[in-house]
Steps between C-alpha positions, in 0.01 A plus 500: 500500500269685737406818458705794631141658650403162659891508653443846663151437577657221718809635640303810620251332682733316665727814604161618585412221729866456659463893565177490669597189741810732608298795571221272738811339649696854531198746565564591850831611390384647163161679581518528883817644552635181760842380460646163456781582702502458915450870515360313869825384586700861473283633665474297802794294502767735447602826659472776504158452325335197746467815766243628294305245374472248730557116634654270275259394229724345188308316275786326280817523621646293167422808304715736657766481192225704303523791762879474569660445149224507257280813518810688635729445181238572276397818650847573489538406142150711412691814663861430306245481213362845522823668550618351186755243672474106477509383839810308521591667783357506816624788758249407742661132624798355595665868484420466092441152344458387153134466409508186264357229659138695554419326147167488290721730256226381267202586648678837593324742239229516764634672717489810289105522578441647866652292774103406625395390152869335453550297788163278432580483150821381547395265705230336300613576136730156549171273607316612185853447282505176652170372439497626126836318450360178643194571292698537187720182544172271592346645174859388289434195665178467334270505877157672425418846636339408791742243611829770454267748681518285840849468498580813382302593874636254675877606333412898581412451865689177589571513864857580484463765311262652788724416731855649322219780339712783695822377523431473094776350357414180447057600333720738336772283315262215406251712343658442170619176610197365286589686191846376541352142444240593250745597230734257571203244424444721181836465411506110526182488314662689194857606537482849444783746671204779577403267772825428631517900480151569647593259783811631574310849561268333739810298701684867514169706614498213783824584593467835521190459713714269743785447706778269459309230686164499241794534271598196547184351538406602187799383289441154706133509390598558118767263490301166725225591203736484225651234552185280555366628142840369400453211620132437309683520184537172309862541431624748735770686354793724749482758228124581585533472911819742503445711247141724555609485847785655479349792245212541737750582823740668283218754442336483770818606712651729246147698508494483891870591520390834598380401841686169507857681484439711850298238684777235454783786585268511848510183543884481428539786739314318812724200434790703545429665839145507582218313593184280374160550703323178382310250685615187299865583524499583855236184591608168459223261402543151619352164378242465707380902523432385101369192555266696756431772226371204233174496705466908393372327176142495614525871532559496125121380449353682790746800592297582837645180611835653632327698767360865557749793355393662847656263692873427588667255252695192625781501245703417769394181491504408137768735391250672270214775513180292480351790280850502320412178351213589240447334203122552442332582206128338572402167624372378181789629287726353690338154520489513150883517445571239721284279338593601135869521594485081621212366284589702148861492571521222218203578278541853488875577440447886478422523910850346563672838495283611738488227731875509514465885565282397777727227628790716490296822676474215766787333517781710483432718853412216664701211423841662393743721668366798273289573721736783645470651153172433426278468825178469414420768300563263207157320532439758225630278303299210597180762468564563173514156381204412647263771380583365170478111542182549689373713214619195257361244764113671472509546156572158449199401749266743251652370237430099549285312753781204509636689793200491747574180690804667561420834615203370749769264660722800569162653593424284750873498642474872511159538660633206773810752566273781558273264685796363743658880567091617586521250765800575643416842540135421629696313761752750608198712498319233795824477685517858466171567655497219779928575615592827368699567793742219437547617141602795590694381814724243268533798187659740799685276639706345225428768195458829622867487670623476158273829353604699751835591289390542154453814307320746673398263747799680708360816696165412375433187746081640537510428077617226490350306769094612344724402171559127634154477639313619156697237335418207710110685504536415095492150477139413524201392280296804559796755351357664223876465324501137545115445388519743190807326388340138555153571402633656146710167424256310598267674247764489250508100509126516484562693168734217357351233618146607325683695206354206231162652616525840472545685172884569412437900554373445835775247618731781402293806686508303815812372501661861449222653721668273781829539413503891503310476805786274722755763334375828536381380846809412605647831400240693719646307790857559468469876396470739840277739210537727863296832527784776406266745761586268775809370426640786232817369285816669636324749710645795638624581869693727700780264522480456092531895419755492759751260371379673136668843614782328677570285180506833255909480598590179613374134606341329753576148633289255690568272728293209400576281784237298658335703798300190736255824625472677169358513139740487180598861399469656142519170282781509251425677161207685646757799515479519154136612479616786726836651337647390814878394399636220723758233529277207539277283221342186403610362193598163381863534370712773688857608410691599704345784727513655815193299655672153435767578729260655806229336444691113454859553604518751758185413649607133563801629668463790681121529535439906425698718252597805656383874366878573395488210293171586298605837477797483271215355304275785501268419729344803654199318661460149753179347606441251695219311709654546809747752643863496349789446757681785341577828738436861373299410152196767494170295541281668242161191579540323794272200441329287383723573288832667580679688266831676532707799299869326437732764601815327355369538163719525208340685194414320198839610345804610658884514377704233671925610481577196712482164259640181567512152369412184772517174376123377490153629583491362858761713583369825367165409712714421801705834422156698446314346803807640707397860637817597588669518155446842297234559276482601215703189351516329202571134534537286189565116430802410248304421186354880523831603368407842683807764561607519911466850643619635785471906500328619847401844403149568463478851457282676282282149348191542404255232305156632410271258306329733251284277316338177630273184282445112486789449252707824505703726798688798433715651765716806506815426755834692574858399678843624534625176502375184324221312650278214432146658472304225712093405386347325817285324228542189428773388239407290211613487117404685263518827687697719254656829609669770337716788645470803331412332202729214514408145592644388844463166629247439792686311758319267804650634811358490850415127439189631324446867407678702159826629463625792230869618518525878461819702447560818723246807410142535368311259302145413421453118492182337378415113567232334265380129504542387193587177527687337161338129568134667425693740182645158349129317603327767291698499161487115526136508524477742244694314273353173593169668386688606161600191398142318592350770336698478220493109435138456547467803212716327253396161597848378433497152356713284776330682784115490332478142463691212648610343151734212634429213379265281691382779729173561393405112542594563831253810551205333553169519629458362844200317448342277189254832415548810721288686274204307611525538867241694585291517227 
């Protein structure tokens, strides 16, 4: 046994190391109050802010999700927080939208520190969870301190997690993927249900932390690792494959029922009659675009290889963002899991989990038709796998000099790699300097074309042509990218190659010195870590307080289309920073809503929705980068860019004594779009089982909304007759209302807004989101936890032990002494 003080002495120098390489590779952000996030693109990209702070100047375009979904949601969530309110629902977007799918529910207790201290830490508290879980399962694993310390860096700032950093779901989710895997080993070691419990905590914190895609790269990641363990038994029984697995997802659900509940309700919802914004299910990705992407693989050793993030990206070409395709986690790390996955594949039976983790991370986006599920976001995966059998691979080189041949002939091939890509570039570089000109005469004539309508290439032709030019500017010998990244591997082979001759505590220095170099390099380069005082987050303007006042009683719509002359205008989801309601957003599953019919269907057909339209919606305020085409709307900015007060505004709730029941959706639109027909109406499809109205006196109606919250609405309203009371906010279940008291049933009307049936005379009517999916999610987690709880205390017999008979021949060790590797 080794002594508890020894343990901690260990752990917290390695905490303390892991923390210090995030704070050198985060201190812009941390001490010198830059952001991460293209604070440089807001402000000159978009309007109404680009009028203020000059030409076009975005750094990283492929890191726009962390201004427009990211940041937004959880400053949203940070205010719900403070009023005492959970955030699941959003007022600001999509005229109210159910905030599930902003995730890291886990890492969510940060947010109750100051948004400024928050943000970072929410950030960067799932890099140093990662690399202590990696650290943790190299140790079970028997790999010496310094070996799990390089891995555990290369695992905490592996390239996609840089990359995905602010879009968070996927650093987030596989933070505990390690842990997942670490007492699942523990448990096959000695077939105890504490470890089946303890890992069944880890799988449900990583699905809390997630979405339902790292949900389902995670179960994938447990089960491919499973299995192979199975597999290493000498007589594999069912009984042991099925049976942990199925308690450890049992668990790990029931305990993540509480957000698992709403977010598949969501996703049932945008089935039904909404729409997904993904990339891989609206691009198709052919054989050849992945044959084309296999070549990305170099990028995996030497990410600088897939071109400048300041440049345009050809994914055009390939079917797949260059920078998309990340998979690095050091030059030597990774050279060491290749090698150990082929060459110790037989002799060293405990890597083959791992190798088939990193066969699958590779495999199953590029050579299946998952790929439209998976993209490649699940070269986690594969990253995963290979911090660990390169960790296995070098402590087996420490271990034994039998492997030297070996590793200097994968040395040597290495080195001649490095050796034939320096040449090409040196000669790109000659051609460059002797025939520029016809360079750049062939890129514009048969790829810049093809640029000129990607995102915010449209409007923005200045950006994108200095865009095109600093990416074909990149690819040359003298970049300081391209020689860093060479120049370290090289060194790193140098370290291998002479690692016989140089004592085993100095192998390991330089070899992690090198490593956290490449990474934390790389991350300098694909962060904007932009001066706030000259590009300030969110800033204020005229046009912002403006649309602020305007949006105190009703909503504002843009029209997003693409302007040839003009800039984009107020990016989706920045309106949330600003209390500015409107009927647009950017999220990834949308029910059905307002914006997916005139953003997507109208727009395709008609081209502009007219002010009456938007109106019955509540929308008090239009902007615009151009004039609208509508007569008599009061300009309140006219340009850059133009805003307009909606006249034909309908309040937020009004009393509709006209109802009537069409037969679908399309013909309530059609009905709606029609300015000629009445309003107020209420128009209902059959399976609303709503009552038909048709009383024409309006006299003496009133509707005051008295009290006003994320999650709650309260409304005092009054009628002669009866009358649907009409919410312009967007319908979705588990809005619950009651009518003096008594519970009434919210109804969908108006293709997408709320519906309450009141009798003739006074009533006060309150509406409160309380949706049953997340009440049934949290007694299932609750009791999930009970019964886990519960077993693990009383250590009941069938669950603490597997006593079949047979089984524990079948637990065995995966290799002829584990207990000596590394000693």
């Amino acid at each position: 046994m080794v002594p508890m003080s020894r343990t901690l002495r260990e752990y917290t120098i390695t905490l303390a190391l892991l923390a210090a390489t995030l704070a050198l590779t985060f201190y812009p952000m941390l001490f010198e109050g830059r952001t991460v996030l293209p604070s440089d693109m807001i402000d000159t990209m978009t309007l109404p802010f680009s009028q203020y702070y000059g030409p076009e100047h975005a750094y990283n375009s492929l890191i726009t999700d962390g201004a427009l979904q990211f940041y937004p949601l959880k400053y949203f969530t940070k205010e719900a927080y403070e009023h005492g309110n959970f955030a699941f629902w959003n007022p600001y977007i999509l005229n109210g939208y159910p905030q599930y799918l902003e995730g890291m529910w886990t890492y969510n207790f940060v947010l109750f520190l100051p948004f400024a201290i928050g943000f970072p830490f929410i950030l960067l508290l799932p890099l140093l969870v990662a690399g202590m879980g990696i650290y943790s399962l190299l140790r079970e694993y028997a790999v010496r301190p310094g070996v799990a310390r390089i891995f555990a860096t290369a695992y905490m700032l592996n390239a996609l997690f840089m990359t995905h950093l602010l879009a968070h779901f996927i650093p987030a989710s596989f933070s505990f993927a390690p842990f997942v895997l670490l007492f699942l080993h523990k448990y096959w070691r000695s077939p105890q249900f504490k470890y089946l419990a303890l890992s069944a905590m880890a799988l449900a914190l990583g699905f809390l932390a997630g979405n339902l895609q790292t949900i389902g790269f995670l179960g994938l990641l447990v089960l491919c690792y499973w299995l192979t363990l199975w597999t290493l038994a000498p007589r594999p029984s069912f009984i042991v494959l099925w049976r942990p697995m199925s308690l450890v997802f049992s668990f790990a659900i029931g305990l993540s029922a509480v957000m698992l509940l709403p977010m598949l309700e969501l996703f049932q919802q945008t089935i039904a009659g909404g729409a997904f914004f993904s990339t891989s299910l609206l691009n198709s990705y052919s054989i050849l675009q992945r044959l084309e992407s296999i070549g990305l693989a170099l990028t995996f050793f030497i990410p600088q290889l897939a071109g400048t993030i300041r440049g345009v990206t050809f994914d055009q070409a390939i079917g797949v963002y260059a920078q998309d395709f990340e998979g690095a986690i050091g030059f030597l790390p990774l050279l060491l899991a290749v090698w150990a996955g082929i060459v110790l594949w037989k002799r060293k039976p405990e890597v083959r989990p791992f190798v088939v983790l990193m066969i699958a991370g590779l495999a199953l986006p590029i050579a299946t038709p998952l790929f439209r599920f998976l993209y490649h976001r699940f070269l986690i995966v594969f990253i995963l796998g290979a911090c660990v059998t390169g960790a296995l691979g070098l402590e087996t080189i420490l271990l034994t000099r039998e492997w030297t041949a070996s590793v200097r002939r994968w040395t040597k091939w290495a080195a001649l790699g490095i050796a034939c890509i320096t040449c090409a570039l040196g000669i790109f570089s000659l051609f460059r300097i002797y025939d520029f000109p016809a360079i750049d005469h062939f890129a514009r004539l048969h790829l810049l074309p093809h640029l000129q309508h990607s995102v915010f290439a449209e409007g923005n032709a200045a950006w994108v042509q200095e865009r095109f030019r600093e990416a074909l500017d990149y690819w040359r010998l003298t970049q300081p990218e391209l020689l860093i990244g060479i120049g370290t591997s090289l060194a790193a082979l140098a370290v291998l190659w002479w690692n016989e001759k140089l004592r085993t505590d100095g192998t390991l220095l330089l070899i992690w010195v090198l490593t956290a170099v490449q990474l934390v390099y790389f991350a300098y380069t694909w962060f904007p870590s932009n001066d706030t005082s000259r590009y300030p987050l969110y800033p204020n303007t005229p046009e912002t307080r403006l649309l602020q006042t305007l949006g105190k009683h009703s909503r504002t719509y843009f029209y997003r289309e693409i302007d040839t002359s003009k800039q984009f205008a107020f990016m989706n989801n920045e309106n949330v920073v600003y209390d500015i309601p409107e009927a647009t957003g950017y999220v990834s599953m949308m029910p059905r809503c307002l914006y997916i019919y005139t953003a997507i269907m109208h727009w395709r057909e008609k081209g502009l929705v007219t002010p009456d339209f938007l109106g019955k919606f509540n929308i008090g305020t239009l902007a615009r980068v151009k004039p609208l085409p509508f007569d008599s709307l009061p300009l309140l900015t006219a340009g850059p860019l133009w805003i307009y007060r909606n006249t034909r505004m309908s309040p937020r709730a009004f009393l509709a004594h006209t109802a009537t029941v069409l037969a679908n959706d399309s013909e309530i639109l059609h009905n709606m779009a029609d300015d000629s027909i009445p309003w107020p109406i209420a128009y209902f499809t059959k399976d609303s089982r709503a009552r038909p109205l048709s009383t024409l006196s309006t006299m003496g109606d009133t509707v005051i909304l008295s009290q006003t919250g994320e999650n709650i609405l309260s409304f005092t309203a009054s009628s002669h007759d009866s009358a649907y009371l009409i919410l312009t906010d967007t319908y979705y279940p588990g809005w619950k209302a009651t009518v003096d008291g008594i519970p009434t049933p919210v109804l969908r009307c108006n293709y997408a807004m709320r519906a309450v049936l009141l009798p003739p005379g006074s009533h006060t009517v309150e509406m409160r989101f309380a949706p049953t999916s997340f009440r049934i999610g949290v007694w299932i987690s609750l009791a999930t936890l009970f019964v886990l709880a519960l077993i693990c205390f009383r250590d009941v017999g069938w669950f603490g032990k597997i006593k079949e008979r047979g089984t524990n021949d079948h637990i065995t060790h995966l290799s002829a002494n584990p207990q000596t590797i590394g000693k």
